[in-house]
C-alpha positions in Angstrom: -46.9 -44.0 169.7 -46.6 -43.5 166.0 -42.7 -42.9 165.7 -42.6 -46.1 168.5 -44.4 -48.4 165.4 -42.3 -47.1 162.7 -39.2 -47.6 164.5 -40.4 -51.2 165.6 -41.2 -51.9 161.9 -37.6 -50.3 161.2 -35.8 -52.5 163.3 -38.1 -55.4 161.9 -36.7 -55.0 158.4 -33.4 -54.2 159.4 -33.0 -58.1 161.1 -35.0 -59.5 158.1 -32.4 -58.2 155.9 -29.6 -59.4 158.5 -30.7 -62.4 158.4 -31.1 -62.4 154.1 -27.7 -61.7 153.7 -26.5 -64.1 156.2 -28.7 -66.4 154.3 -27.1 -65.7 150.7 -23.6 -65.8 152.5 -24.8 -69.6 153.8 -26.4 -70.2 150.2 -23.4 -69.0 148.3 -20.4 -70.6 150.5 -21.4 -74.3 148.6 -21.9 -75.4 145.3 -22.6 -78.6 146.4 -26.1 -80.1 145.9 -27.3 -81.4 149.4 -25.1 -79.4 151.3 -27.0 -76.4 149.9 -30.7 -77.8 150.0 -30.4 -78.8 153.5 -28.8 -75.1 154.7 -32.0 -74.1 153.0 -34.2 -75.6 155.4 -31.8 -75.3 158.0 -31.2 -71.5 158.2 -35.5 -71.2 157.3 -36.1 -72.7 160.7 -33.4 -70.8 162.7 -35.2 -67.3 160.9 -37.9 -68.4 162.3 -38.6 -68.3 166.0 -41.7 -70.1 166.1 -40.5 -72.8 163.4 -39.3 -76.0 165.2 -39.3 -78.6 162.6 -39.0 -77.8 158.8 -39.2 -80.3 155.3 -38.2 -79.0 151.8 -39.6 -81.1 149.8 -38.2 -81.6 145.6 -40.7 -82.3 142.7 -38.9 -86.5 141.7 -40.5 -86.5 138.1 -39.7 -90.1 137.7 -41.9 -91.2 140.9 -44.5 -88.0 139.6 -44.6 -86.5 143.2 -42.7 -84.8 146.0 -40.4 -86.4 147.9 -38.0 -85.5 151.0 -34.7 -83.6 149.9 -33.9 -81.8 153.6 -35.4 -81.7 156.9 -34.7 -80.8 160.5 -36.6 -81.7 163.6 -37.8 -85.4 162.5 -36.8 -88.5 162.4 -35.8 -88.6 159.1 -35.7 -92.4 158.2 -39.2 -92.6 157.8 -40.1 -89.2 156.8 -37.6 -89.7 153.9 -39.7 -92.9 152.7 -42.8 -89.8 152.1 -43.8 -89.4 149.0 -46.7 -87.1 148.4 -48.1 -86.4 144.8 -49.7 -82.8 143.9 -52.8 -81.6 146.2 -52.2 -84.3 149.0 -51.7 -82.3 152.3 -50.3 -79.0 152.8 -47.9 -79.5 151.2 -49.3 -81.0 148.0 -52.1 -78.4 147.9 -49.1 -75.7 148.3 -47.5 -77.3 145.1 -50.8 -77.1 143.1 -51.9 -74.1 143.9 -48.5 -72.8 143.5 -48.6 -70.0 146.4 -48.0 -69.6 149.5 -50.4 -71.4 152.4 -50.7 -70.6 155.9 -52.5 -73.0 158.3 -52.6 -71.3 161.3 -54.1 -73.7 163.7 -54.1 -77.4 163.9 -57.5 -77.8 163.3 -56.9 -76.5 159.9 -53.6 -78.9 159.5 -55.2 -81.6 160.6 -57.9 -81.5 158.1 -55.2 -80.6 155.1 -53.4 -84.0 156.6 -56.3 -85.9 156.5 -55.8 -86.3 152.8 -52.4 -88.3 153.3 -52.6 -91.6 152.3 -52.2 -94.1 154.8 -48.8 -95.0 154.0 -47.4 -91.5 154.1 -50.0 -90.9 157.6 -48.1 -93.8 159.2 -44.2 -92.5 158.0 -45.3 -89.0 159.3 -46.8 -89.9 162.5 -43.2 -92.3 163.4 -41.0 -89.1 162.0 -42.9 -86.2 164.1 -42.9 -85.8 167.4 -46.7 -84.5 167.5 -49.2 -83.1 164.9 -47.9 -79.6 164.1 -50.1 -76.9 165.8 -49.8 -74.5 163.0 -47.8 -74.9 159.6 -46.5 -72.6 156.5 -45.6 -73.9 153.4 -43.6 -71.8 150.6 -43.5 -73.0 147.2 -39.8 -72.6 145.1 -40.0 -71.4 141.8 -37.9 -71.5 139.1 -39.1 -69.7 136.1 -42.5 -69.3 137.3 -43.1 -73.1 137.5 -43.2 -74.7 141.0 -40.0 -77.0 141.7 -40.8 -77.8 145.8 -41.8 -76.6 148.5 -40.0 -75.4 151.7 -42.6 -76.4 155.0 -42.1 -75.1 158.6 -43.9 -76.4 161.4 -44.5 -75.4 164.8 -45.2 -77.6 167.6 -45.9 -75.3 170.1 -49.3 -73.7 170.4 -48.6 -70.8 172.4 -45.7 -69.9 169.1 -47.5 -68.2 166.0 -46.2 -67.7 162.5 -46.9 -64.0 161.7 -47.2 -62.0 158.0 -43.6 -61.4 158.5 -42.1 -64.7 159.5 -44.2 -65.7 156.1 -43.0 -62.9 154.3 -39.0 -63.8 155.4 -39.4 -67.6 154.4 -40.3 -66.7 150.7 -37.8 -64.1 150.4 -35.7 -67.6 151.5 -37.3 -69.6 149.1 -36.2 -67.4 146.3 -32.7 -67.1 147.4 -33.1 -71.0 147.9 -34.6 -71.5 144.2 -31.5 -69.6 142.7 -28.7 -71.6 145.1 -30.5 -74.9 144.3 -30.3 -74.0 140.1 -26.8 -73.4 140.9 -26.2 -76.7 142.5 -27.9 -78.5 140.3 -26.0 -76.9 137.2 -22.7 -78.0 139.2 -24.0 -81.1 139.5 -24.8 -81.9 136.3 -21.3 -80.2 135.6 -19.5 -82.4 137.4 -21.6 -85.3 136.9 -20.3 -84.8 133.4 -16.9 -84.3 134.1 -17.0 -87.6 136.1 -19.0 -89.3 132.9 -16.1 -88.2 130.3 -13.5 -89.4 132.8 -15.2 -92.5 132.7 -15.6 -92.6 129.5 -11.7 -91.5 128.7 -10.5 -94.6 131.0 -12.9 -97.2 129.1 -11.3 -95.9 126.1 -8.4 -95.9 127.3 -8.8 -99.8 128.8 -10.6 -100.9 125.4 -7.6 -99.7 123.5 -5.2 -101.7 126.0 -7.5 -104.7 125.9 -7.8 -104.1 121.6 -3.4 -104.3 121.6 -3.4 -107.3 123.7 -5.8 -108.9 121.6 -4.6 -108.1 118.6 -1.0 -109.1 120.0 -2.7 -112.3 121.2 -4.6 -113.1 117.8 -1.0 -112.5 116.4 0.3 -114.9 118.4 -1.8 -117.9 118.2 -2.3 -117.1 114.2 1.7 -117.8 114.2 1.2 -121.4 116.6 -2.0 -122.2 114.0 1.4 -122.2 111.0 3.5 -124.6 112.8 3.2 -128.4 113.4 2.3 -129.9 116.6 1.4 -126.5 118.1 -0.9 -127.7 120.9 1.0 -127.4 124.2 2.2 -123.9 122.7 -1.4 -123.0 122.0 -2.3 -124.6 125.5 0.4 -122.6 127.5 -0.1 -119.0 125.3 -3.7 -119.2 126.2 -3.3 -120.2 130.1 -0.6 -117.6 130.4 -3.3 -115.0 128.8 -6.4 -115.7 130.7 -4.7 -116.9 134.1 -6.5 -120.0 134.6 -5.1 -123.9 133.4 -6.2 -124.9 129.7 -6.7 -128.4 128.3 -7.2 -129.5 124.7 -8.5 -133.1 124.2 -9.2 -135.2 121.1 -12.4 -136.2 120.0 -12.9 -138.9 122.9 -11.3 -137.1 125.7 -7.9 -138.1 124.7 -5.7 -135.2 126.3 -3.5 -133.9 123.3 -2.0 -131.0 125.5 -2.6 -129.5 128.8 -0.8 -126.3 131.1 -0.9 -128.2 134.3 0.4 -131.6 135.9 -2.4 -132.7 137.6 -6.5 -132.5 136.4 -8.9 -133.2 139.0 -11.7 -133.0 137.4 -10.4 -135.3 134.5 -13.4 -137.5 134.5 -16.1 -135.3 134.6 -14.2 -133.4 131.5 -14.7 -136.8 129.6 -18.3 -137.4 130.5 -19.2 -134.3 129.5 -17.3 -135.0 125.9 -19.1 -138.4 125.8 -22.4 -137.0 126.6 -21.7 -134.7 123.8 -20.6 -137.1 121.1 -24.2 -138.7 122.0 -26.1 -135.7 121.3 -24.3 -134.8 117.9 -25.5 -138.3 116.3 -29.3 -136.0 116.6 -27.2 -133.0 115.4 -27.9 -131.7 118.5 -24.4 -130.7 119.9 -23.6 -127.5 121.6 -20.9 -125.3 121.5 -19.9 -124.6 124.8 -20.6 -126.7 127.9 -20.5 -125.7 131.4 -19.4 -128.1 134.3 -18.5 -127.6 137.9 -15.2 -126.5 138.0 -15.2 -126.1 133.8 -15.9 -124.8 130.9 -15.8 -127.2 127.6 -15.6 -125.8 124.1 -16.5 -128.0 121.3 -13.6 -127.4 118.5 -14.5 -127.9 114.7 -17.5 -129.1 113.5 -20.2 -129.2 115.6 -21.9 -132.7 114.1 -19.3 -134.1 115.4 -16.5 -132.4 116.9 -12.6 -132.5 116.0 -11.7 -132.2 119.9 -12.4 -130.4 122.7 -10.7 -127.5 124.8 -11.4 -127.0 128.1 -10.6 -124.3 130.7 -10.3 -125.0 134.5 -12.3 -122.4 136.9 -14.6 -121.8 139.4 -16.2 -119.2 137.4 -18.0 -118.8 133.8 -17.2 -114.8 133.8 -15.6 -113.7 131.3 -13.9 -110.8 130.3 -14.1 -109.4 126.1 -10.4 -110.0 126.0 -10.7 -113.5 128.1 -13.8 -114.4 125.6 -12.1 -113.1 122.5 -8.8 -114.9 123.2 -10.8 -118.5 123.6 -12.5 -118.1 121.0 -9.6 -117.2 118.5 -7.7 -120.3 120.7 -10.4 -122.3 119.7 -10.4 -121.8 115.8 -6.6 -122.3 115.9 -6.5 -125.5 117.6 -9.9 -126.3 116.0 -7.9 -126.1 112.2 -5.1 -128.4 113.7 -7.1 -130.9 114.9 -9.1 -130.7 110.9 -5.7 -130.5 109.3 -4.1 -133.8 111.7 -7.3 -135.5 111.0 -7.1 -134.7 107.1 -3.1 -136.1 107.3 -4.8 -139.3 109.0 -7.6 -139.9 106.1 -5.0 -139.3 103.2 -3.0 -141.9 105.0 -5.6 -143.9 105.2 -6.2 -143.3 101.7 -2.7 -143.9 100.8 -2.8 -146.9 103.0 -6.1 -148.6 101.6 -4.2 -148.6 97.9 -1.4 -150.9 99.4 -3.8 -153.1 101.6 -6.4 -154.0 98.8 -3.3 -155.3 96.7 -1.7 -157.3 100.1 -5.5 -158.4 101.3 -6.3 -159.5 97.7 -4.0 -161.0 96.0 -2.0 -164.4 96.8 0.0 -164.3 93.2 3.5 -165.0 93.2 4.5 -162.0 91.4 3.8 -159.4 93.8 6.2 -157.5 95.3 5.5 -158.4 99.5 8.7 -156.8 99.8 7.9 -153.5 98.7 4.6 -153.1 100.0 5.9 -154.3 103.4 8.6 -151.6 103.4 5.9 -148.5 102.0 3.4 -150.0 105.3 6.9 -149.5 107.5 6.2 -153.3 108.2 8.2 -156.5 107.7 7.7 -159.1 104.8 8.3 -162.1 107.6 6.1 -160.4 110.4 3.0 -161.6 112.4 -0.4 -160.4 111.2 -4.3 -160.2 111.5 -6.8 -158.3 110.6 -10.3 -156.7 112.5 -12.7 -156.0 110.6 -15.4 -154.2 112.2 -18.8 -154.1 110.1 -21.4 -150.9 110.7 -25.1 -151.3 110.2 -26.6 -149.8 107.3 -28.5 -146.7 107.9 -29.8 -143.4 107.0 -26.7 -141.8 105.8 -26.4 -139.0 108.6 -26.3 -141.3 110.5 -24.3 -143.9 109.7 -21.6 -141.4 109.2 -21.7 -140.3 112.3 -21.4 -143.9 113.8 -18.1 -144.1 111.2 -16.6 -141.0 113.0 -17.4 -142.4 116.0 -15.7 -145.3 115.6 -13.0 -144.1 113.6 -12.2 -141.8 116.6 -12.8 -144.2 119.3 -9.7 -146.5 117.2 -6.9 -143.4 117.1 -7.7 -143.2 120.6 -6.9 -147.0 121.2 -4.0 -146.6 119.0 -2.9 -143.6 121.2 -2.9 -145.7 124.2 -0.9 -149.0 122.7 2.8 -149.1 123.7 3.0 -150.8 120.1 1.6 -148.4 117.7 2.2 -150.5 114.4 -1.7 -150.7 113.5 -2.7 -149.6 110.5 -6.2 -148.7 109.7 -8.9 -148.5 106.3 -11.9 -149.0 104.7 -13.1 -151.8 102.9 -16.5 -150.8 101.3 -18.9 -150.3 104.7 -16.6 -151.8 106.4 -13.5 -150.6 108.9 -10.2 -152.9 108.5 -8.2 -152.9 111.4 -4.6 -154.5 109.9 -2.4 -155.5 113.2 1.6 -156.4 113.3 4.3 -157.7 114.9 7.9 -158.2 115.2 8.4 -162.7 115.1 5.9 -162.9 117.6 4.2 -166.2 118.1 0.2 -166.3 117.6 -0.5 -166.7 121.0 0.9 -163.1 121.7 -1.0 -161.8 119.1 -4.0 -162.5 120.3 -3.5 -161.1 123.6 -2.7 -158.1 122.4 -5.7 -157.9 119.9 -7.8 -159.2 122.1 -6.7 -156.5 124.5 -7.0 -153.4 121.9 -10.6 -154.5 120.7 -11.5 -154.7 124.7 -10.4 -151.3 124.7 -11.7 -150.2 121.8 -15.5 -151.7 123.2 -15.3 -150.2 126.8 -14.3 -146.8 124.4 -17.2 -147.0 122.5 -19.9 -148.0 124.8 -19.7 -144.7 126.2 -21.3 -143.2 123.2 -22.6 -146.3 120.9 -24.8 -149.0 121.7 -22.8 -152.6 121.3 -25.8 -153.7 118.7 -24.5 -151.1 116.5 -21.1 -152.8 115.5 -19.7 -156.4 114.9 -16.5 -156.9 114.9 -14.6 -160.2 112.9 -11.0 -161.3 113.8 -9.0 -163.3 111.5 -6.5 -165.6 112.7 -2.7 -164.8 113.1 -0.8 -165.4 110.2 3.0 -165.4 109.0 4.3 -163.2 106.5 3.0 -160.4 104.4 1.9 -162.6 101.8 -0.4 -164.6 103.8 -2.6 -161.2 104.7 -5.0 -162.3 102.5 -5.5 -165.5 104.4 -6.5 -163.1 107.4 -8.7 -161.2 105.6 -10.7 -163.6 104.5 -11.4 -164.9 107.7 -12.3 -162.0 109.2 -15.1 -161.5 106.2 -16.5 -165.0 107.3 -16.8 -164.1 110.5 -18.9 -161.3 109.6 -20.8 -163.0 107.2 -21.4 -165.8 110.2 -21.7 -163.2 112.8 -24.2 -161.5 110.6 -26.8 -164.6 109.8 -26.4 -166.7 113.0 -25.7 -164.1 116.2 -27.4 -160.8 117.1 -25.8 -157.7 116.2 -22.7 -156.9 118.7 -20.6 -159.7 118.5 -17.1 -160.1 118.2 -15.4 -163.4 117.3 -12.3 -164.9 116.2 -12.8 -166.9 113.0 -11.1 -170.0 115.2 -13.7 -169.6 117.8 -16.5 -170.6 114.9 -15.6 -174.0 114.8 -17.6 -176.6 112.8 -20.7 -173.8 112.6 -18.5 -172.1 109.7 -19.4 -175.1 107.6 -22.6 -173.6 107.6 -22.3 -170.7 105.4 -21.6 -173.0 102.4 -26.1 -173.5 102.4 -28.4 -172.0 100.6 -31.2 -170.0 102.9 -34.0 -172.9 102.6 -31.9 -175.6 102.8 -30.9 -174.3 106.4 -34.7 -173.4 107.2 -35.5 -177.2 106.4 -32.7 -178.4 108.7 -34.2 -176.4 111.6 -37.9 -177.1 111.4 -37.0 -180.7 110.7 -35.7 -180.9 114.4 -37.3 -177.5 116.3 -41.3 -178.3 114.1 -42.7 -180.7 116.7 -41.7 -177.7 119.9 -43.2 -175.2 117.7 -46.2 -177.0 116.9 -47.1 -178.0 120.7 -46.0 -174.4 121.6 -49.1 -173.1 119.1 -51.4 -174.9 120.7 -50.4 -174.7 124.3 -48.8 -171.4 124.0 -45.9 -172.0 126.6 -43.0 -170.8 127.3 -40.6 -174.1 126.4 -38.9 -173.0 122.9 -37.8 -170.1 125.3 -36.6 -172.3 128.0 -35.0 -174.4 125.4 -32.7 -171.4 124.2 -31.6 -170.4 127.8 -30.9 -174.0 128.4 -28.2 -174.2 125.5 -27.1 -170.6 125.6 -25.6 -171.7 129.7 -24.4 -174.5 128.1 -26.8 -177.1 129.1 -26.4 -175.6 133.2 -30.1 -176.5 134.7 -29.5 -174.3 137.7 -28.1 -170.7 135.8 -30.5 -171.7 133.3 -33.3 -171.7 136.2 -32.0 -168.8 137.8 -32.3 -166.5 134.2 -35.4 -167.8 133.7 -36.6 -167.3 137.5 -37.8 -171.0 138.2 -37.1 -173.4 141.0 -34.4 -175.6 139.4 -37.1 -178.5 140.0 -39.6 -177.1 137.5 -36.7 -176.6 134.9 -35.7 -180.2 135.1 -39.4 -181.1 134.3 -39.6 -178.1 131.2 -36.2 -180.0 129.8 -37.9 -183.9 130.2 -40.8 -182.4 128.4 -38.4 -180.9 125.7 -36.8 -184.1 125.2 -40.4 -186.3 124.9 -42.0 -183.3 122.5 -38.9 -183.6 120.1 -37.7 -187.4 120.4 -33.5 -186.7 121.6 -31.8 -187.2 124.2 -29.6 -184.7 125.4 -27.1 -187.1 127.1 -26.5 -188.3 123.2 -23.8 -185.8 121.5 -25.5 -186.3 118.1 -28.8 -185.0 119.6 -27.2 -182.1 121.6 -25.5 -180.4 118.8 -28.5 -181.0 115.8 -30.7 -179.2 118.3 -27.8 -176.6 118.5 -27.3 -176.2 115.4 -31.1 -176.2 114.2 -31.8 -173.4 117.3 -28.6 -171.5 115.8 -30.1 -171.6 112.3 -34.0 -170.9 113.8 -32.8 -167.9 115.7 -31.1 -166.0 112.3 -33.9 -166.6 110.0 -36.8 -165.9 112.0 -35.8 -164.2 115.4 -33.3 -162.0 113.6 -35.5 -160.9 110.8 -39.0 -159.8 113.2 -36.5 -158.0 115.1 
C-alpha cells in the first residue's frame, strides 16, 4: 500500500516536471510580448484538468488596477473591458494579499465576486458562460512585488482543483514572471529600435526639408534683387508648394498669377476690401482664410502693400510649405514697398514740375521743357481732378490718403491711356489728365469715365461723404494748366459751402451759383433769411414739415409726383403743402425770378445752417 503511494506520488512529479519543461520550452520559443502572456494562460489551463476557463490579469499603473492581458474560455470582448483595482474579487484580494488563494466552492466565489462593481459584474456575467464553481488565483512576482495574477476557473462541480494542481500553476507563474520580464525587456528593446528609426528618418526628412528651404530662400532672395520679379516669385512659389499662387495690389489688382483662370476671383477681392476696412481701426490681420483660399496680407499691416493669395481646398500646411510663403511673402512684400517708393518719388519729382505749370501763367516759362520732363506735349488737351479729403485725426486721415491713392494706381492700371499723372497739393490729391489734340468733348468722357471708376473703386472701402472730388474744365496747351487748376479749386471751395460732403462736379456744371463765392458769410445768411424767414417762422410755431417738403420739391426739380413719392404723400396733399409754400412766402413758382431766389436762398440756408449741425 505504501510503495503503491510513493510510486503514485512518483509518477505525480515526474508529469509535473513534464509538463514544466514543456512549459519553459512554450515560454522560451517567443520573445514576443502577447504571444508569450497568452501561452501563459494557455498552457496553465491545459496543466490543469479541472481548469476550463483561465484570465491573467497585468497590474495597468496608468488606470491603477488590473486589467485583462490573456484569457481562454470567455468571450473576451467584454471581459477585456474589466478592470478591477486591488482587493475587488478574487482576483483583487489575490493581488493584495499577494499569495496564493484557493476558493474551492462557489459559495465561496460567489461571495469574493460580490465585491465587483456593477460594471465589471455585468462584463463578467456577458464573458462567462456560468459562475465558476471553484476558482484558484496565483499571483506573479517579479522581485517580490506582485505584477498580476494568473486565475483558473472551473465550471464543472463534479472537477476539483487539488494541492497539486495549485502547486503546478505557481511553479507556472514563476516561469511566466521570468518569460513575461523577458518580453517586456524585448519590447521595450525594440520599441526603441523602432523610436531611433523614427527618429533617424525625421532627421533625415528635416535635413531634406532644411536643403530645400534653404535652396528655396536662395532662390526667391535672388527674384527679391531683380525688377519686376512677380510672376517669377508667383511661378517659384506654385512650383514649390504644388498649388496656384496669386499676388494682387493693394485693391485686388492682380500683379501676377501661375494660372489662366481664377474662380474664386471675386471672393479673393472681397476679402481684400473687407480688409482695407478693418486696417482704417488698425485692426488688419495677417492671414485670411476663405473657401477655396488662403490670403496673406504683404507689408504693412495698417494698410497693406498687396496681397498674395494661394488657391486650395486645404489650410494644412507643411514647415517647408509655411516657411516658403512666408519667405515669398517678405520678397514680394519689399517689391511692392520698393514700386510704391519709385511711385512717391515720382510723385515727388512730379509735384516740383506741376506747382510751376499749375501756378504760373508768365510768359517766360519754359512750357516746352516742363512738357517734355511730364513726357507730355506743350499743345495737348488737359484737366485737372482735384479730389479734397476731410480733415481728421491724423491716423486716420492717412489711411483715407492711402486708400485713395491706391484705389487711383488701380484706375490708372485699368486705362488703355495711361498718361495721368498724379500729386499732392497741400490736403489735397491732384489728378493732372492729357491728351493727344483731342477735342473737349472727348475729354470729358474719358474723365468722366476714370472718376466713375475710381468711385465704384472706392466705395468698397470708403464711404462717398468722405471725399469730394472738383473737375476743371478742358483746356489747350500746357500753358493754360493753370486755368484748369483753378477751376477745380472753386469747385471745391463751392462743393465745400453749398453741397454735402461727396460730390463731384465739373466747374461748367456750377453755372451762375459760382458767382456766389465772391460774398462774404453774412451777406449770404441775409440773402437767405430774407426769402426762407417767413417758412421758418410759421414752421416754429406750427412745427410742420413744409421747409422739408420745400427742399425735396426743388432737389426733383420742381416734379410734384417724385417729390410725393420721396416724401410718401398722395400727390394731392403735395400740391396743397406747395400752394401753402407759395402764400407763406409771397412767389410764385411759375415766375423764373421767384424759382431761382428761392433756389438760391435754400442753396445758401442748407451750407450755413444744415451743413454746420451736421
Amino acid at each position: 500500500m505504501a510503495k503503491g503511494l510513493l510510486y503514485n506520488e512518483a509518477e505525480l512529479s515526474k508529469r509535473q516536471l513534464h509538463l514544466l519543461m514543456e512549459v519553459s520550452t512554450i515560454f522560451n520559443s517567443s520573445l514576443d510580448f502577447y504571444s508569450v502572456i497568452q501561452s501563459v494562460i494557455e498552457e496553465a489551463v491545459s496543466a490543469i484538468d479541472a481548469a476550463e476557463g483561465g484570465i491573467l490579469f497585468l497590474l495597468d499603473e496608468k488606470k491603477e488596477g488590473l486589467r485583462v492581458a490573456a484569457s481562454t474560455g470567455f468571450h473576451k470582448e467584454s471581459l477585456n473591458e474589466v478592470i478591477l483595482t486591488p482587493g475587488e474579487s478574487m482576483t483583487g484580494m489575490a493581488f493584495k494579499k499577494e499569495e496564493t488563494m484557493h476558493f474551492p466552492t462557489s459559495e465561496k466565489a460567489a461571495q469574493a465576486m460580490s465585491t465587483m462593481t456593477s460594471l465589471n459584474k455585468e462584463l463578467y456575467h456577458k464573458s462567462a458562460i456560468r459562475l465558476p464553481m471553484s476558482t484558484v488565483c496565483v499571483p506573479i512576482k517579479k522581485d517580490a512585488t506582485c505584477t498580476g495574477v494568473i486565475v483558473l476557473d472551473s465550471f464543472d462541480e463534479m472537477k476539483r482543483f487539488e494541492d497539486e494542481d495549485i502547486k503546478l500553476v505557481e511553479a507556472i507563474s514563476s516561469q511566466a514572471s521570468i518569460a513575461i520580464e523577458n518580453a517586456g525587456l524585448y519590447e521595450n528593446k525594440k520599441s526603441s529600435i523602432e523610436r531611433l528609426k523614427t527618429f533617424n528618418q525625421s532627421v533625415l526628412e528635416q535635413n531634406e526639408n532644411l536643403s530645400k528651404s534653404v535652396e528655396t530662400h536662395q532662390a526667391l532672395s535672388d527674384f527679391g534683387m531683380e525688377e519686376n520679379s512677380f510672376q517669377d516669385i508667383c511661378t517659384f512659389l506654385s512650383n514649390s508648394i504644388d498649388r496656384p499662387v496669386v499676388l494682387f495690389s493693394p485693391f485686388g489688382d492682380i500683379q501676377a498669377k501661375s494660372m489662366a483662370e481664377i474662380s474664386v476671383l471675386d471672393e479673393l477681392r472681397k476679402a481684400i476690401h473687407r480688409n482695407i476696412r478693418s486696417t482704417e481701426k488698425r485692426s488688419g490681420r495677417n492671414v485670411m482664410n476663405g473657401k477655396g483660399f488662403m490670403l496673406f496680407a504683404l507689408g504693412r499691416l495698417t494698410f497693406p502693400t498687396g496681397y498674395l493669395a494661394i488657391l486650395s481646398t486645404t489650410t494644412q500646411l507643411t514647415r517647408f510649405e509655411h516657411s516658403a510663403i512666408w519667405h515669398s511673402c517678405t520678397v514680394a512684400g519689399l517689391q511692392l514697398m520698393k514700386k510704391e517708393g519709385e511711385e512717391k518719388e515720382k510723385q515727388r519729382l512730379t509735384n516740383e514740375l506741376l506747382i510751376n505749370m499749375m501756378s504760373v501763367d508768365g510768359e517766360d516759362t519754359d512750357f516746352d521743357y516742363l512738357a517734355s520732363r511730364l513726357h507730355t506735349c506743350e499743345n495737348g488737351s488737359y484737366a485737372i481732378a482735384l479730389i479734397d479729403l476731410p480733415k481728421e485725426n491724423g491716423v486716420k486721415e492717412e489711411w483715407s490718403r492711402q486708400c485713395v491713392h491706391s484705389a487711383i494706381q488701380h484706375s490708372i492700371s485699368e486705362c488703355v491711356d495711361k498718361n495721368i499723372h498724379v500729386t499732392e497739393w497741400g490736403r489735397q490729391i491732384v489728378v493732372l489728365f492729357h491728351f493727344k489734340d483731342t477735342e473737349a468733348v472727348y475729354v470729358v468722357d474719358q474723365v468722366n469715365s476714370f472718376i466713375h471708376s475710381l468711385k465704384q473703386l472706392l466705395s468698397c472701402v470708403i464711404d462717398d461723404h468722405h471725399y469730394r472730388i472738383g473737375i476743371g474744365k478742358p483746356v489747350k496747351g500746357v500753358h493754360n494748366l493753370y486755368v484748369t487748376f483753378k477751376e477745380a479749386k472753386k469747385t471745391i471751395t463751392f462743393l465745400r459751402r453749398f453741397t454735402f460732403d461727396g460730390s463731384v462736379s465739373w466747374y461748367g456744371e456750377i453755372g451762375a451759383l459760382r458767382l456766389l463765392l465772391n460774398n462774404e458769410e453774412k451777406e449770404l445768411s441775409d440773402y437767405a433769411l430774407d426769402y426762407l424767414s417767413p417758412l421758418l417762422s410759421y414752421e416754429k410755431r406750427r412745427k410742420g414739415d413744409l421747409f422739408h417738403t420745400l427742399f425735396i420739391y426743388l432737389s426733383t426739380g420742381q416734379d410734384l409726383r417724385r417729390a410725393s413719392e420721396l416724401l410718401h404723400v398722395h400727390v394731392n396733399t403735395m400740391n396743397y403743402r406747395m400752394q401753402r409754400i407759395q402764400e407763406i412766402l409771397v412767389v410764385d413758382f411759375d415766375s423764373p425770378s421767384d424759382l431761382l431766389n428761392i433756389q438760391v436762398a435754400c442753396n445758401i440756408y442748407k451750407y450755413l445752417y444744415e451743413e454746420s449741425q451736421s
